[in-house]
C-alpha positions, 0 to 999 in steps of 0.5 A: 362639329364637335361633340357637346358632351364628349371632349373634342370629338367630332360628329358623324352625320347620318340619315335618321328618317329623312333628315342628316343627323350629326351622332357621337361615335362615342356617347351615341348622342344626336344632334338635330339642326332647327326644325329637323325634329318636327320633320322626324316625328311626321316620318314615322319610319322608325318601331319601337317595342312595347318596352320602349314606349311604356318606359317613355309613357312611365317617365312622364313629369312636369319641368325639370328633375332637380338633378337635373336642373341644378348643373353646375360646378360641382355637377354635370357641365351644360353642353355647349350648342355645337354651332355656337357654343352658348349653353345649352338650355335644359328642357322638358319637351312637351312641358311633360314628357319627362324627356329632358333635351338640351336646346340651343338658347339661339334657336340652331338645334336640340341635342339628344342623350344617347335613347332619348330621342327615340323615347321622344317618338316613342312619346310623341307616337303614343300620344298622337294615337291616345288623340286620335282614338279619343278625338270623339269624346273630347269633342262630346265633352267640349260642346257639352262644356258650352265650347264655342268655335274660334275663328281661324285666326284666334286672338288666343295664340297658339294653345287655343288654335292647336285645340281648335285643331284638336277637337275639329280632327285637322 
């Protein structure tokens, strides 16, 4: 596979936590094939520095930076998905994170910047432990709210199911 930043270079393949990665010799950007990800931020081999995590956590912002999301001729080219070569789509992981990603608009992969993907665990690591540390408040303060249990199948979607998860600690 090729590079979708760099011209004509070919990607390594890795181990990053338990998954074979594709990097860039070059930019040192990553390629993640679908559902890859997932599996890397249930690992957690990998540390990162106070820095790093503060620096992901001070980033964080709804959608996408206007630099960003006006690429096109006269600005920085959307790479291309190295399995199919449609452009990539920009997108804000977690809505929120403020770490931009480029997804393929198939479904085969997220290709990461050079840092970015360790600013996403980073991210995402920090989180889970706000969540787990503060799971006790939300529940007080949903059953104060008059919160009442979904069943296990809720007509809701998938929002309202990862709350329920969310405030019942599974």
């Amino acid at each position: 596979m090729d590079c979708p930043r760099c011209e004509h270079q070919k990607l390594d393949s890795e181990t990053y936590e338990a998954v074979t990665a594709d990097r860039c010799p070059r930019c040192n950007g990553l390629w993640l094939d679908q559902d890859e990800l997932g599996t890397i931020l249930n690992s957690r081999e990998k540390k990162f520095s106070k820095e790093l995590i503060s620096e992901a956590i001070s980033k964080a912002a709804p959608g996408i930076p206007e630099a960003e999301s006006q690429a096109g001729p006269s600005s920085v080219r959307l790479p291309r998905c190295p399995r199919c070569e449609h452009p990539m789509r920009l997108m804000n992981y977690n809505y929120s994170s403020g770490i931009i990603v480029d997804t393929c608009p198939e479904g085969h992969g997220i290709w990461f910047d050079r840092a970015e993907l360790e600013k996403l665990q980073a991210h995402w690591e920090h989180w889970e432990k706000q969540k787990a540390q503060h799971r006790a408040d939300w529940t007080k303060h949903a059953a104060a709210a008059g919160a009442v249990a979904r069943p296990a199948k809720s007509p809701v979607g998938p929002i309202a199911s990862w709350l329920e998860r969310l405030v019942s600690g599974s």
